[in-house]
N, C-alpha and C positions, 0 to 999 in steps of 0.2 A: 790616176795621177796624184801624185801627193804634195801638196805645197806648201811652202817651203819658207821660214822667216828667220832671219837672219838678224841678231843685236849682239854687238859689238862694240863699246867704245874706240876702238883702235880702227880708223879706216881703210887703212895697208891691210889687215886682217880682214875686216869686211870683203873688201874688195878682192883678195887672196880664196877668200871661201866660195864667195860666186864665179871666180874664173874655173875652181874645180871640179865646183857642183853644175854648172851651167849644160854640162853636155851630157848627165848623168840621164840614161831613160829613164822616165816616170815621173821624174823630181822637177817642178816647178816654182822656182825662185819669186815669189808675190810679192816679196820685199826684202831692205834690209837698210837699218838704220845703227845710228852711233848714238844718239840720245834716249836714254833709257823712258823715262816719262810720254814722249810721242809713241814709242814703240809700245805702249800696253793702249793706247788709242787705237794705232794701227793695227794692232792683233785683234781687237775686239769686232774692228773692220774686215781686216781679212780673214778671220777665222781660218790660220794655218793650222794645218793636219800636226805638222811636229816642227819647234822654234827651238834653231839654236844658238846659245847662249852663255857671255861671258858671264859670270859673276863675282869676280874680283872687279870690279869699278866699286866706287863707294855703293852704287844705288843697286848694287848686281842682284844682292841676296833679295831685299825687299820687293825689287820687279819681277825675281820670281815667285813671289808668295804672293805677288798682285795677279800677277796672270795663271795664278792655278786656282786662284778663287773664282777670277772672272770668266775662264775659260777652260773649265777644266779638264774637256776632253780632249784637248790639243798637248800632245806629248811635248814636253822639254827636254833637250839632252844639254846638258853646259859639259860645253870645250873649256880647255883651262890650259894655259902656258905651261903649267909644271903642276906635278898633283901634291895634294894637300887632305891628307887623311880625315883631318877635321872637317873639313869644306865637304868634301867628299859624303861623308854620313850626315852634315849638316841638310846639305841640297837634296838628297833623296829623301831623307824625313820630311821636309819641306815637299817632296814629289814631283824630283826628278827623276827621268825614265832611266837615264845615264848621264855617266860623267868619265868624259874622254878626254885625251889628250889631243889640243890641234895639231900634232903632230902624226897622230894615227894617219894611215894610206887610201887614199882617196876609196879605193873599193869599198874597204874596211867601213869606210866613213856614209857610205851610199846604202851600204848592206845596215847600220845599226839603225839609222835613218828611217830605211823600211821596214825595219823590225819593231820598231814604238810606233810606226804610223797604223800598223795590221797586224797586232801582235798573234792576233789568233789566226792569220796566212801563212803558209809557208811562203817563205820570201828567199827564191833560190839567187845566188850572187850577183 
């Protein structure tokens, strides 16, 4: 089972991501919050397998450099509204596993998921 943490400023969003991930085998939803600062408390608590995340809010980019220091073996992937080249090589330098579009398709979205939680399984669809 791979669990699952979810930060988001936008709650529509939040709340849009667990309705699609909710019924997904394997993937257990532990949390998901809109305040970035609670959420690297939470993570430290929950120790999710892989957390995903906005980083366009002001505090986006720093919570992830707080939570790859603090927990580093927990995979990040930031979703992001529209992509952004710079953002893009900024976050994985920083040590993000990916950076997707929250628009990618829910499979799409369960399949990359398991792929940074087990990188070394084959992780068939």
């Amino acid at each position: 089972m791979v669990k699952l943490l979810i930060i988001d400023s936008h709650s529509l969003v939040r709340e849009a991501l667990e309705k699609r991930l909710q019924t997904a085998v394997g993937l257990e939803i532990v949390g998901s919050l809109g305040r970035y600062a609670e959420a690297v408390q939470e993570a430290r608590v929950l120790a999710p397998d892989v957390i995903l995340m906005e980083t366009k809010a002001p505090e986006g980019l720093e919570t992830l450099a707080t939570l790859r220091q603090l927990i580093p073996d927990t995979a990040v992937i930031v979703l992001t509204s529209y992509p952004d080249s710079r953002e893009e090589d900024q976050v994985r330098q920083m040590g993000a596993a990916r950076y997707l579009l929250k628009t990618l398709d829910t499979r799409s979205l369960v399949r990359e998921i398991r792929n940074v939680a087990r990188p070394n399984e084959s992780n068939g669809g």
